[in-house]
Steps between C-alpha positions, in 0.01 A plus 500: 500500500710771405863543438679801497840582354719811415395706245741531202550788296565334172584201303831432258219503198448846591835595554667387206208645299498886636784637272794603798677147488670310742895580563700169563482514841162481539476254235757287732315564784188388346684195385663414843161507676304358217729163532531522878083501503512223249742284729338531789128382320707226333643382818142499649421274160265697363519578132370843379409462143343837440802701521482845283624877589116567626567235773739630591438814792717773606531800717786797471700465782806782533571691208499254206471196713195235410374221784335232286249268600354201334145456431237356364517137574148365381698243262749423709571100581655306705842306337316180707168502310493321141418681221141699452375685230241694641724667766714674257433861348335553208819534277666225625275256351613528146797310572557230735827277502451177430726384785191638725191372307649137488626482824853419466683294692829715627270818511644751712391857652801640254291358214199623671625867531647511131230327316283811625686764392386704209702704253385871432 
C-alpha cells in the first residue's frame, strides 16, 4: 500500500529558524489555520499530542502567503480510548497527569488535550 500526498516545501521549525522572520500577518495566518486544522481534528476526536513547529508543513502561496498543513500523526489518539502509555511520543512520557493514569471519574477530552501539552 502506498499513500501519496502533496509535497511541502517546508515546516514552521524551519521557518522560524532561517533568520528572515515572520511579519504579523503571516504569523496570523499561520495562527488562523493552525487552530482551524486543530478544530476540525478535535471535532473528529482525535487528539494530536505530538504537536511542535516540525509538524507542522507549509508551502508559499502568493507573495508572503503560507498554506499549512498538519502532520505527523503517529501519536495521535482518539478522545474515546483510555489512557496508554506506549502510544505517546517519546517526550511525553516524562510527565503524565495523574487525572489520566488513575482514571478519573469526570475525565473529559478537555483534560485529555491539556494534560498533553508541553511547555517549551
Amino acid at each position: 500500500m502506498y499513500l501519496v500526498q502533496e509535497l511541502m516545501q517546508t515546516d514552521l521549525h524551519v521557518t522560524l529558524n532561517d533568520g528572515t522572520g515572520l511579519s504579523n500577518g503571516q504569523i496570523r495566518d499561520i495562527l488562523l489555520q493552525l487552530l482551524s486544522g486543530l478544530s476540525a481534528i478535535h471535532r473528529a476526536d482525535i487528539i494530536h499530542t505530538n504537536l511542535e513547529p516540525s509538524s507542522i508543513l507549509l508551502n508559499k502561496k502568493n507573495g508572503n502567503e503560507f498554506h499549512l498543513k498538519i502532520c505527523n500523526f503517529e501519536f495521535a489518539l482518539s478522545s474515546n480510548t483510555g489512557y496508554d502509555k506506549t502510544r505517546l511520543p517519546p517526550s511525553a512520557t516524562e510527565y503524565v497527569a495523574p487525572e489520566i493514569t488513575h482514571e478519573c471519574e469526570g475525565y473529559s477530552k478537555v483534560l485529555q488535550i491539556l494534560s498533553r501539552c508541553e511547555l517549551h
